[in-house]
C-alpha positions in Angstrom: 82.3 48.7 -33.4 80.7 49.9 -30.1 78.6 53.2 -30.9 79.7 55.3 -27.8 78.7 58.4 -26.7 81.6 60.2 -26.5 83.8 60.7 -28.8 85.5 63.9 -26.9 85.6 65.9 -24.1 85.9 69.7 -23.4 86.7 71.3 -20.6 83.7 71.4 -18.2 83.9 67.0 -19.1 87.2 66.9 -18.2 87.0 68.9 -15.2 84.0 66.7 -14.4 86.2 63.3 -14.5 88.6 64.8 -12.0 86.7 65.7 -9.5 84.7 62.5 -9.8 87.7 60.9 -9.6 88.9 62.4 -6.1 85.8 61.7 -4.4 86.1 57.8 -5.7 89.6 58.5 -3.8 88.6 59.9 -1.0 85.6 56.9 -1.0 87.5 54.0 -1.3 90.7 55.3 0.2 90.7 52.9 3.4 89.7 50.0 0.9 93.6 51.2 -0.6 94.9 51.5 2.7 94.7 48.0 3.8 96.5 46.6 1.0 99.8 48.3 2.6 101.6 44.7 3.3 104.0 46.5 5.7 102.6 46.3 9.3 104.2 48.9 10.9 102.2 52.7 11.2 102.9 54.4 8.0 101.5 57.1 5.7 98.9 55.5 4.2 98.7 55.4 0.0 95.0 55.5 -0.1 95.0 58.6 2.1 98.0 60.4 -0.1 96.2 59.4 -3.2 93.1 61.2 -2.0 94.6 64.4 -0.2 96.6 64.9 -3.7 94.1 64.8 -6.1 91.2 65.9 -4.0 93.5 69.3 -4.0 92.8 69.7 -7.4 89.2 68.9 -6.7 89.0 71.7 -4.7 90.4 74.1 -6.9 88.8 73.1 -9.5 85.2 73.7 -7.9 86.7 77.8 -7.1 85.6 78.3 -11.0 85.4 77.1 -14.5 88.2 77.2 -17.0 87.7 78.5 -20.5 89.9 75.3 -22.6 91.1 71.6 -21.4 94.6 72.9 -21.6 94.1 75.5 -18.6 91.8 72.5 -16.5 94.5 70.1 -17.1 97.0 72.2 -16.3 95.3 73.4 -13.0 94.9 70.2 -12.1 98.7 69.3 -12.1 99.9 72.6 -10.0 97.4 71.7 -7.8 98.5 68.4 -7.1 102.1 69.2 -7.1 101.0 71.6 -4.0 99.4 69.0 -2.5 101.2 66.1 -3.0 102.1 63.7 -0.2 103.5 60.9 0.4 105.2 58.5 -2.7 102.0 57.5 -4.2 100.6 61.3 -3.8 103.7 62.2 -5.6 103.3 59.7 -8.3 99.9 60.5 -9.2 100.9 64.0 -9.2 103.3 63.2 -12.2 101.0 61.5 -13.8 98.9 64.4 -14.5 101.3 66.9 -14.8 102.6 64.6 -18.0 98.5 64.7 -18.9 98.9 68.4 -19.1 101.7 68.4 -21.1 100.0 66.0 -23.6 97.0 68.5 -23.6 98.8 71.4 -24.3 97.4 73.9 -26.9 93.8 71.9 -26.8 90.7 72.9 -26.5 88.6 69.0 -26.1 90.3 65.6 -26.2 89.4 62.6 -28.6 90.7 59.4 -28.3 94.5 59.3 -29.6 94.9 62.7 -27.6 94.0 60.9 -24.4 96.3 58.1 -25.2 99.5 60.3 -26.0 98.5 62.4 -22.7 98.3 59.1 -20.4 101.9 58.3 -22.3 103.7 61.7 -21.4 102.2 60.9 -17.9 103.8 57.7 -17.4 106.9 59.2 -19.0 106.6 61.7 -16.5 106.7 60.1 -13.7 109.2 57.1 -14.5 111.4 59.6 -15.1 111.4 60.8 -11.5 111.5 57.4 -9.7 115.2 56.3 -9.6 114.7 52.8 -9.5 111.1 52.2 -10.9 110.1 48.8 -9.7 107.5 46.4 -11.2 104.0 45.4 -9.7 103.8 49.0 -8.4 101.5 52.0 -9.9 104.1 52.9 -12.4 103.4 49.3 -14.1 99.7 49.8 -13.7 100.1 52.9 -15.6 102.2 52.2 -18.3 100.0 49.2 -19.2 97.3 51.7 -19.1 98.5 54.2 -21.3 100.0 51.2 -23.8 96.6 50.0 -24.0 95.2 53.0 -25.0 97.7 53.6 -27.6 96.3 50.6 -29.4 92.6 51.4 -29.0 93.4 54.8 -30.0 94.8 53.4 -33.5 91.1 51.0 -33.4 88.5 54.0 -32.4 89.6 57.7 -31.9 87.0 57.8 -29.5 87.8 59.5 -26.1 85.3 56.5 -24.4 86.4 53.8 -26.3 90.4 54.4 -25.2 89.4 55.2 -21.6 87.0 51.7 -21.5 90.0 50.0 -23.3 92.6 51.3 -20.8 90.4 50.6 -18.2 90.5 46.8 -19.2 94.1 46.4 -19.4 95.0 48.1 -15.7 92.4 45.6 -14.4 94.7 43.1 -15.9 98.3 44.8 -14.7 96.9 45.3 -11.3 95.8 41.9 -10.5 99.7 40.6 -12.1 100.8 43.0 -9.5 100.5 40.2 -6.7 102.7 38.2 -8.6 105.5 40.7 -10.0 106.4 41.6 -5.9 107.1 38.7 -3.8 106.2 40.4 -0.6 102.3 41.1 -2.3 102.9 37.6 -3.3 103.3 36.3 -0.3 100.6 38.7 1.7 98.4 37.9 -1.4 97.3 41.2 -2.2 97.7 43.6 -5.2 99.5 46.9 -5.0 97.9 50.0 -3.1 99.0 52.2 -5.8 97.9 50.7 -8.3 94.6 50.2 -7.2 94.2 54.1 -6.5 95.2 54.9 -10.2 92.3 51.8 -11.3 90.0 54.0 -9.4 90.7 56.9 -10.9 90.8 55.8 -14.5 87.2 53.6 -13.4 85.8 56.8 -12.1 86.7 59.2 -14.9 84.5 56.8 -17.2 81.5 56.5 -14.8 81.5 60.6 -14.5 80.7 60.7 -18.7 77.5 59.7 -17.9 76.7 61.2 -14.6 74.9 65.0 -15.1 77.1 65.6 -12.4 79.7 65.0 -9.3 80.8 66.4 -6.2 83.7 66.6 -4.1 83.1 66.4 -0.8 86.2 65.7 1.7 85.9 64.3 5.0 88.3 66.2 6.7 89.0 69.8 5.9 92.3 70.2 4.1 95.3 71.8 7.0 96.5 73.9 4.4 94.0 76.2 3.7 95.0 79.6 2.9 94.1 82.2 5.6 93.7 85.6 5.2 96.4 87.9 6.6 95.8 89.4 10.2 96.6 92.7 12.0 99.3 91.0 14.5 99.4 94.4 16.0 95.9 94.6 17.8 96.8 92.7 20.2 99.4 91.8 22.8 101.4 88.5 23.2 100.5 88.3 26.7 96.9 88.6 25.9 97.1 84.2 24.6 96.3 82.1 27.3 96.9 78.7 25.4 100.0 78.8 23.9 99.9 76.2 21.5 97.5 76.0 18.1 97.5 71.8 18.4 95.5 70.1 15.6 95.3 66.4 14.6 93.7 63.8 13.1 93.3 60.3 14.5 91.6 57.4 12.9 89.5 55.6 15.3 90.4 52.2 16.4 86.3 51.0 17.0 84.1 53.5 14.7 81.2 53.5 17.2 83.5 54.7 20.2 82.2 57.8 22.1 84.4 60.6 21.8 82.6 62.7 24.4 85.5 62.2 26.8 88.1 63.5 24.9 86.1 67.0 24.1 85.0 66.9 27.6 88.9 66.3 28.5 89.8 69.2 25.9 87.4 72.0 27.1 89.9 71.5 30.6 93.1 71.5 29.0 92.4 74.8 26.3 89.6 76.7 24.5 88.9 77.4 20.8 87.8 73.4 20.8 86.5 72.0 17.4 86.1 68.3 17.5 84.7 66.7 14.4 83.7 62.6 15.0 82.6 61.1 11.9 82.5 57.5 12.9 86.1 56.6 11.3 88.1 59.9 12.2 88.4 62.5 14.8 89.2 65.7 14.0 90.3 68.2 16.3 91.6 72.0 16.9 92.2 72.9 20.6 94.2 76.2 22.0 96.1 74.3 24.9 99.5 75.4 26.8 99.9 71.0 27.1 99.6 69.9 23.5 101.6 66.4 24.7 99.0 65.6 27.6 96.5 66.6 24.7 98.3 64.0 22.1 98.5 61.4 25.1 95.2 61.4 25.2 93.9 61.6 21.9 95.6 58.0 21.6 93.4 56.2 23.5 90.8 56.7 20.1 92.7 55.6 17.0 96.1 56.3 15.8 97.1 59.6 14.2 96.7 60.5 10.9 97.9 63.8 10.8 99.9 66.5 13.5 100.3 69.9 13.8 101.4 71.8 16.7 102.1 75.8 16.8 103.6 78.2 19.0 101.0 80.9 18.9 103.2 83.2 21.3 106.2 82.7 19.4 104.4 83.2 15.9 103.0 86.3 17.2 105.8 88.1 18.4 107.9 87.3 15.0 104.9 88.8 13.0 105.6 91.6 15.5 109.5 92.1 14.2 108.7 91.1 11.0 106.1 94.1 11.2 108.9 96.5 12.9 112.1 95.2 10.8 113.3 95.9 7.0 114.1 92.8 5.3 117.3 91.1 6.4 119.6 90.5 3.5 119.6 86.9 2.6 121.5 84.6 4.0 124.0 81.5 2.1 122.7 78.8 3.8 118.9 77.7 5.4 117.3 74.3 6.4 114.0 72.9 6.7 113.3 69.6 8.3 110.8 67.1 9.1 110.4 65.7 12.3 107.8 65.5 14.7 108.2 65.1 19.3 109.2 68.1 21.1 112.8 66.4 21.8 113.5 65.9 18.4 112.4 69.3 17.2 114.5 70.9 19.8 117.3 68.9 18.8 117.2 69.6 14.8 116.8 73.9 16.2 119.5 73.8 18.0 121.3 72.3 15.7 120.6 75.0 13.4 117.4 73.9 11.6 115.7 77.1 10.2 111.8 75.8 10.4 111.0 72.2 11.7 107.9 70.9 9.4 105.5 68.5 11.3 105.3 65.0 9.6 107.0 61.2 9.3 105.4 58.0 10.1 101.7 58.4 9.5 102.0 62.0 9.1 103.7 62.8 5.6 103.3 66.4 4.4 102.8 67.9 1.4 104.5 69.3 -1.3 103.2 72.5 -1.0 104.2 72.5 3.5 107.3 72.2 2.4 107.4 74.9 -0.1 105.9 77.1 2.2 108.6 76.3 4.5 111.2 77.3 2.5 109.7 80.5 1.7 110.1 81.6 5.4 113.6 81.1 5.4 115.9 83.9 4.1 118.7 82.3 2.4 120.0 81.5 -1.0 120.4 77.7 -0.6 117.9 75.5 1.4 118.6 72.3 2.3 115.8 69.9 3.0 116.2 66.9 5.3 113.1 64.2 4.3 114.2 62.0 7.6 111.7 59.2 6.2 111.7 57.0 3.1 108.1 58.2 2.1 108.7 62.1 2.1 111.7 62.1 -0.3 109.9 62.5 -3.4 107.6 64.8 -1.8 110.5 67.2 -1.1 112.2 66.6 -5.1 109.3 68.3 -6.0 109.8 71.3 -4.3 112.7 72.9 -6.4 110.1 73.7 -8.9 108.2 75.8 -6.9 110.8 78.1 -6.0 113.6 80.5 -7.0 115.7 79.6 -4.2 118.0 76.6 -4.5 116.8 73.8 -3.0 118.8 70.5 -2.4 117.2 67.4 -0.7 119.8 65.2 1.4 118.1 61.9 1.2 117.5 61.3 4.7 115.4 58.2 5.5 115.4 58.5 9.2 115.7 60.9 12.4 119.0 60.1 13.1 120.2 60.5 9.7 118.8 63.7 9.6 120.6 65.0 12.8 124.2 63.5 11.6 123.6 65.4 7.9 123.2 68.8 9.9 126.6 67.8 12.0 128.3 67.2 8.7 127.5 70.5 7.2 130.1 73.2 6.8 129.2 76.8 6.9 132.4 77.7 4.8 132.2 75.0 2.0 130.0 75.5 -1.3 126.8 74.1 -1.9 128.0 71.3 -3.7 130.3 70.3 -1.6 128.2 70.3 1.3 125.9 68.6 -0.6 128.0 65.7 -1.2 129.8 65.4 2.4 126.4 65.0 4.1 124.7 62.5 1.1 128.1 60.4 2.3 127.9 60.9 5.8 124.0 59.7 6.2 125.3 56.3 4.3 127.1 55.5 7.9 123.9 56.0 9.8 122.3 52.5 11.2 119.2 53.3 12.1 116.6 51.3 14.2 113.0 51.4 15.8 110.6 49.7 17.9 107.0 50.5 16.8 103.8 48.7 17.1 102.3 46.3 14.4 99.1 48.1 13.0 97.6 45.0 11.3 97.5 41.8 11.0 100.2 40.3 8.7 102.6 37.6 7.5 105.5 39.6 7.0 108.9 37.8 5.5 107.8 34.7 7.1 106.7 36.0 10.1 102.8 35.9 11.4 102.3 39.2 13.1 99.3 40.3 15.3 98.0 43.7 15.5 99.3 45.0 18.6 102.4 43.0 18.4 106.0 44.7 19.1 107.8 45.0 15.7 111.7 46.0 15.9 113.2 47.4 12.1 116.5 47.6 11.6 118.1 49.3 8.8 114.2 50.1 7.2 113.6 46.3 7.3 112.3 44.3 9.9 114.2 42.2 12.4 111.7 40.5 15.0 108.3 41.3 16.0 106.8 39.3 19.8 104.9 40.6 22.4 107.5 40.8 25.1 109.7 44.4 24.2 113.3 42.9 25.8 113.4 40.3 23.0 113.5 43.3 20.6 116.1 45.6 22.5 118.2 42.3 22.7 117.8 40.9 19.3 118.7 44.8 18.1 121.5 45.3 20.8 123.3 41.6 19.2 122.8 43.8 15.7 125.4 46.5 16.9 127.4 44.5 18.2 127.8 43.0 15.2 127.8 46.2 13.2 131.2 47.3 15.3 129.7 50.6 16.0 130.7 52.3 18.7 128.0 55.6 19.3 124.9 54.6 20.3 122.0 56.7 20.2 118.5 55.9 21.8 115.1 58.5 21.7 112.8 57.9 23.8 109.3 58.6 22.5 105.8 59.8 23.8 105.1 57.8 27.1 107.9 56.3 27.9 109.7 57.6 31.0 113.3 58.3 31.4 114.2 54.9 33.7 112.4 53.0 31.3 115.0 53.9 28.5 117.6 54.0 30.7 116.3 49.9 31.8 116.8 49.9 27.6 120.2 51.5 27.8 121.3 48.8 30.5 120.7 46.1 28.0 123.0 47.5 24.8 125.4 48.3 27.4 125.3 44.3 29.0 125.7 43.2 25.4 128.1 45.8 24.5 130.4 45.3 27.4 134.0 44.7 26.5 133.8 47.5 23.8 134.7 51.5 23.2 130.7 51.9 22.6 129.5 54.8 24.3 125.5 55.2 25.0 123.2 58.4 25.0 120.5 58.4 25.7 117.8 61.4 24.8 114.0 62.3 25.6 112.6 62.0 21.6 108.9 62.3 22.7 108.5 61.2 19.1 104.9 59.7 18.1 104.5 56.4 16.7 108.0 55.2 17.8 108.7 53.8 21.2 112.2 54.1 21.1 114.6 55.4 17.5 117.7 53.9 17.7 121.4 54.9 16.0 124.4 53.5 15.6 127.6 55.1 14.3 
């Protein structure tokens, strides 16, 4: 029997293990980020893994809790908040199920671990409607079965977390051969690499005196205090627009110089941060797309946020002036991101237009904050991208108001949910009519491949032109017409007849229309009729729909 050191942990250990375990995140999150097999832009696991639990890191370092309960259950509210992206969402439940199995205690020994790790993976397999395996959720079940065993072998709190440890190195590396696309790629899963990390750094923190957490980029949604709107007039802001990003840097020892030189003409209020890998920035500008443009030229964006200082100032203004407005039946939140597209989802009768999708996924807790602005009863929350939807589940739990998520995976699905709502029908009802409605949505998109990768059978170059239809992808070469051909043959075999094609940042209006030319050539003969719109989405050259 191994004579370890300990048998059980209190509350200051505990708290120890998680914030060890988000700076091993935050570490070792680009190591997680290029096992995504997909090659197109997307939000990255290792970054979601790290922004959610390094949320709890940092409320965990405000002050010391009294019992292991109140740590454990700090640490799950504050990943809820924080959670982005599927994998952030995941890990999220895996803790929160951790609190539950740590309810009422004041340290943790060894079978107490192992029934916590249990309600965790029960926790969050019960909020994944299809739970596939060779993803996280195995990883963690394997985990927490392992540790069910030692537990019966040792109660030791060490001994079950080194057991554990031993059998999610074994789940993770099966992982490449439970998923035939990480087969084929030959890696193991992103996911479950993150939660090997954590579990690996919670047992190296017992014997550290102690950790740190210490981000690389400041969190966007720190709390501010409130402001006196009043002392000053709206005409008194010369930029309009709060514009902050992110963008990783495609060559780490690039000189960002230029682009702060380029910002101090375009705005004021300039923070640029250039740690060799990322490039923060805040800049007060009245261009925030010539700002965006530019910042491309460095790395590709991690995260967006673009405000309407005038606009936010004048509603604190009536807010001020104003008694509360009653509440009305129905609001909306969506996420979306290119000044086309946001106008589009406003005037559609979107309530508050939350930046994110590709590359940029929010959190739990933007979202939550979203819907607090809106004064209605029922909130409907369109996702409009596979990798936010279980962000936005989590949100009904974080609010009185009623909060239904439409399962929208795209844009376009997103706009055609809003057209299908009915002011005068119930909730429910709504509810289903637009869940139906989005199923008739083809959706399709011509991005850039981010990586190198062999990709169902097809070797793809970074750089290369990727074209997805229907979330999967269709043909990737170097020459775009192959793709709007290959992709205008797919409608026409579909039979639809609306065609819808956004234009994104930096591509002008005749070369969408050149676009539009080509479905129409290979559409001639039928009732399909073409629209074409200016997006001026990220990420996305064009987003394509067809009804």
């Amino acid at each position: 029997m191994e004579n370890l050191q300990h048998n059980k942990i209190n509350a200051e250990e505990y708290r120890k293990l998680i914030i060890n375990a988000a700076q091993c995140l935050e570490d070792n999150k680009e190591e997680i980020n290029e096992l995504n097999v997909f090659p197109v832009p997307d939000g990255d696991t290792g970054s979601n893994m790290s922004m959610t639990i390094g949320h709890a890191a940092e409320e965990l370092l405000k002050n010391k809790d009294a019992s292991i309960e109140e740590v454990a259950v700090k640490t799950a509210k504050a990943m809820l908040h924080g959670a982005r992206g599927n994998s952030g969402v995941i890990i999220s439940l895996l803790f929160r199920g951790i609190a539950k199995g740590l309810e009422n205690s004041t340290d943790c020994d060894g079978i107490a671990w192992a029934k916590a790790l249990q309600h965790g993976v029960e926790a969050a397999y019960k909020s994944v409607d299809r739970p596939a395996e060779g993803t996280i959720l195995t990883v963690a079940r394997c985990c927490a079965d392992a540790a069910m065993k030692a537990a019966e072998e040792e109660n030791s709190f060490e001994y079950v977390l080194s057991a554990a440890i031993k059998e999610a190195e074994k789940a993770l590396a099966n992982t490449v051969y439970q998923n035939p696309v990480l087969e084929k790629a030959g890696v193991v899963d992103a996911g479950g690499k993150g939660w090997l990390l954590v579990m690996q750094a919670m047992l190296h923190a017992l014997n550290k005196d102690s950790v740190s957490y210490e981000p690389k980029a400041i969190s966007d949604s720190a709390t501010k205090e409130k402001a006196d709107f009043s002392s000053f007039d709206t005409a008194d802001i010369t930029f309009g627009f709060c514009t902050e990003f992110i963008v990783r840097k495609h060559d780490g020892d690039s000189d960002s110089s230029p682009l702060k030189s380029y910002l101090n003409e375009m705005g004021d209020s300039i923070v640029l941060v250039d740690d060799g890998e990322i490039i923060k920035v805040h800049v007060h500008t009245n261009d925030p797309h010539a700002v965006l443009g530019e910042a491309l030229k460095y790395g590709v964006y991690e995260t967006v946020k673009v405000e309407n200082m005038r606009t936010q100032h004048t509603n604190k203004l009536v807010e001020a002036e104003e008694p509360k407005k009653e509440l009305k039946k129905y609001g909306f939140v969506s996420v979306a991101n290119g000044d086309g597209i946001n106008s589009m989802f406003t005037e559609l009768g979107v309530d508050v237009i939350v930046s994110g999708g590709q590359t940029m996924n929010p959190s739990t807790e933007d979202l939550f904050k979203a819907v607090e602005q809106i004064d209605a009863e029922n909130v409907f929350i369109f996702p409009n991208n596979k990798n936010i939807i279980m962000t936005a589940n989590q949100v009904a739990e974080l609010t009185d108001k009623n909060v239904i998520v439409i399962p929208t995976r795209t844009i376009p699905q997103g706009f055609t949910a809003m057209l299908g709502f009915d002011p005068e029908a119930e909730v429910e009802d709504n509810k289903e009519a637009m869940t139906e409605i989005i199923a008739g949505v083809d959706t399709m998109q011509i991005t850039y491949a981010a990586r190198n990768s062999n990709f169902d059978d097809m070797d793809i170059k970074e750089g290369d032109y990727l074209a997805l239809y229907k979330d999967k992808l269709l043909c990737s070469d170097k020459d775009l017409t192959v793709l709007y051909d290959a992709l205008a043959e797919k409608v026409k075999e579909s039979g639809k007849s609306f065609i819808s094609i956004y234009y994104g940042e930096g591509v002008s209006e005749d070369e969408a229309q050149a676009v539009a030319d080509i479905f129409e050539a290979k559409l001639v003969g039928t009732d399909a009729e073409i629209t074409v719109y200016n997006g001026a989405q990220p990420v996305y050259y064009y987003i394509i729909s067809a009804e």
